[in-house]
Steps between C-alpha positions, in 0.01 A plus 500: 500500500632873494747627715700806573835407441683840657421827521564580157354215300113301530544163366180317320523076473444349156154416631418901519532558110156606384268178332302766344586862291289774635311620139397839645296586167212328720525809734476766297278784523401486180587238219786591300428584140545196248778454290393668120629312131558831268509248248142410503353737699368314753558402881845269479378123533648219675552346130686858418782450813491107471740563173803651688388326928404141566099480643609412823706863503180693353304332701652671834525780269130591523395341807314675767545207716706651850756209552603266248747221588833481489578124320712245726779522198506855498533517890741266475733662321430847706653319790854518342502863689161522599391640791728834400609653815341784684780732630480820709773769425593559833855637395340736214221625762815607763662644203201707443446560861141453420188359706410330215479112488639391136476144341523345170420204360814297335437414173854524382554152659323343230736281249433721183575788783197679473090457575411439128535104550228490724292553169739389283462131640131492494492624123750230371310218714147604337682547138668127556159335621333661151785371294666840422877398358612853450448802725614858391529817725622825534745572749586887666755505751579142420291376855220372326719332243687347717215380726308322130806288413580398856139362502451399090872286645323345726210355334644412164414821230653709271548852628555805221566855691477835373725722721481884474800637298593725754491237801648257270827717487496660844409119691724226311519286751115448520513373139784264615221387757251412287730340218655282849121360530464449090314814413616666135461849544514785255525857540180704444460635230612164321549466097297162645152637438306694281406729793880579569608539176241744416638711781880431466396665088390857654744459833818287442624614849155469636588390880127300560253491688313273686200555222692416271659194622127368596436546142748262388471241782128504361556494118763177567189344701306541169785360298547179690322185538440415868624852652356652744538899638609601822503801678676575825247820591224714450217200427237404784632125520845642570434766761256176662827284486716718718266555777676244650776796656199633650371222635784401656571815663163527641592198695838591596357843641241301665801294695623834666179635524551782265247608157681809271366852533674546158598215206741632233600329152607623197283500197620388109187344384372392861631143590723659805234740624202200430700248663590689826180725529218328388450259777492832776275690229245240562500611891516872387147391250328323807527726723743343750805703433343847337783687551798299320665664299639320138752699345626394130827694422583584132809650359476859369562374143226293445229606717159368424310489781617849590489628196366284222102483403243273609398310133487204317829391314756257359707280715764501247636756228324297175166413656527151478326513834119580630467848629457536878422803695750623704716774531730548252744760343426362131620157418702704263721683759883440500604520849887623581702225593526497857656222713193426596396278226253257634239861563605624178124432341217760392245350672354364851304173543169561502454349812719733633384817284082429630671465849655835500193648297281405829761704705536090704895641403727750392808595273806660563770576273883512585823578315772253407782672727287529833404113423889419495573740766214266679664182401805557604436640863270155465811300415726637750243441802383181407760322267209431255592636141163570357412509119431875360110404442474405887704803593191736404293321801792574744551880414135504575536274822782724620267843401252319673682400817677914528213627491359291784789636689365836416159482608605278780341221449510132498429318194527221331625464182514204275694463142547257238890412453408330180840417365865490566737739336808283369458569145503856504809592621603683259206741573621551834884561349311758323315653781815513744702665182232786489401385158114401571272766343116549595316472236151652426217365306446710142154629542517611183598133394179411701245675341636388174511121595111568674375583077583160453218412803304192280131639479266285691124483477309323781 
């Protein structure tokens, strides 16, 4: 059973991991609008995303149903790091001088070093039991790469990636990762597809985007016998998948007798902010915990909860997918290429977008040099090198926790470590050289990209 282990660390058993995913699309004020095919003009179909996901995958997809289980293989294989560890920052909250009770969930302890296999595993194991022989995906940061061909290794199928130019060159050692567990992985935009070629013709030193690389992970599904898509964000079956982290940390906090005033996560297309927050939104929607407070932290140059619109559009840059509404900063929109990768995408999950539309959370936006700054003093006091995309939910933790000190107060704050940092050293080399730039989001780029808004008629 659980334990406290020291004062630092709460330790779950094996027998803890969740049996079920929390699906919090059952608790939702109001029903989130469906999915829309430009391409005929109607309300996407089952049929329409059965042609990229198996049926067990769309299945979860649209289900209202509020816990759906967890399979014995899937939890299985969880249990290689599973339960994640619950820590509290004790040395970071005497740095900080600060009332403030910090934690964070572990999710860097994970083999593929990040929390994308917690979905990652569960997508290959549904893909496998529909006969899917291929499985092609886009990849950011490199995480969610990683995480896919860890888990298409372990049960036996091909694994294609489509890694962000930029990332591609600024993480090499991630590609080494997923080559080490059989992935082939090409840089995005790729003379492999239509999609990329098409862009590489206007933009030969086009530097990607996650849009883009979806694009091509999709048009190589469509070109393949027995391949399957996967995505490592953004959908409703993935932000289900990681609930898990919260889940867990519900019952470690439970151990010490603790529940967060605050919960902190950084937000690409959702799966870190779902995975964390969604299980402690469901308190804040019944009524038990009204005053939680679920903060989603986005970088300043790609900002679309802060600063993008509330509409239907494209997953990807070609439209190969449905249209969902969400907010979005045009599926068109180049972001700069900041270190960041993995939250380099124009739009939120819609899960997460309706979430923040009912004010159940909020958005904040931070700049790449405060979220080093922040990962380094995190480093230093806890010997934990976090990845840049988990970095935005400390500089928020740490705002958080100062500011507690301020008002004198006692709070506690929880945050979602979602990934170790070993593959972007040379990020931090640049940071400690003074060579890190902020970067800002073009609004003039934006409101170009939002023209190319598909038009939807429900």
């Amino acid at each position: 059973m659980s334990k406290l282990s020291n004062s630092k660390k709460i330790i779950l058993s094996e027998e803890d991991i969740p049996k079920q995913w929390y699906n919090i699309q059952a608790d939702l004020p109001h029903p989130l609008e469906p999915a829309f095919n430009p391409k005929t003009g109607k309300i996407a179909t089952k049929e329409d995303l059965c042609k990229i996901f198996p049926e067990e995958i769309v299945e979860q997809e649209v289900s209202t149903e509020r816990w759906i289980d967890i399979p014995d293989q899937v939890r299985d294989a969880y249990k290689i790091w599973r339960p994640s560890p619950l820590v509290r920052a004790t040395n970071l909250e005497k740095f900080l001088d600060t009332p403030a009770k910090i934690y964070f969930k572990n999710e860097g302890v994970s083999p593929s070093g990040s929390h994308k296999s917690n979905s990652a595993i569960a997508q290959v194991y549904y893909n496998k039991k529909a006969g899917t022989k291929r499985i092609a995906t886009e990849t950011g940061a490199g995480q969610w790469g990683s995480a896919l061909a860890m888990a298409c290794k372990m049960f036996g199928i091909e694994c294609v990636v489509y890694m962000v130019k930029v990332s591609f060159q600024q993480k090499p050692y991630r590609k080494s990762l997923m080559q080490v567990y059989g992935a082939n992985v090409f840089a995005s935009p790729s003379m492999q597809t239509e999609a990329g070629r098409k862009v590489l013709e206007k933009d030969p030193d086009c530097t990607g985007s996650l849009g883009i690389a979806i694009s091509e992970a999709i048009e190589d599904v469509l070109t393949h016998k027995n391949a399957k898509y996967s995505l490592g964000s953004v959908l409703n079956h993935v932000a289900m998948h990681q609930t898990v982290i919260g889940l867990e940390a519900k019952k470690q906090l439970e151990v010490i007798d603790e529940y967060p005033d605050i919960v902190i996560a950084c937000l690409g297309g959702g799966s870190n902010f779902s995975g964390l927050a969604f299980p402690f939104i469901m308190d804040k929607i019944n009524g038990t915990h009204k005053d939680l407070r679920a903060i989603a932290v986005e970088p300043s140059a790609c900002p679309k909860l802060s600063k993008g619109v509330y509409a239907y559009d494209y997953g990807d840059l070609s439209g190969f997918t449905p249209a969902f509404k969400m907010y979005t900063l045009g599926h068109t929109f180049m972001p700069s290429g900041i270190h960041a990768g993995g939250l380099r995408y124009h739009g939120a999950s819609p899960l997460v977008s309706a979430i923040v539309k009912e004010k159940l959370a909020e958005s904040v936006v931070v700049k790449q040099r405060e979220v080093f700054e922040a990962a380094v003093t995190f480093a230093r006091c806890e010997g934990i090198l976090p990845a840049p995309e988990s970095s935005h939910a400390i500089r928020v933790a740490i705002n958080e926790a100062l500011k507690a000190k301020e008002e004198g107060k006692s709070k506690t704050i929880l945050f979602n470590l979602s990934g170790h940092g070993h593959f972007d050293l040379t990020a931090y080399e640049q940071y400690l050289a003074g060579k890190i730039q902020d970067c800002n989001y073009s609004e003039e780029e934006v409101q170009k990209a939002l023209k190319d808004l598909p038009k939807v008629n429900l």
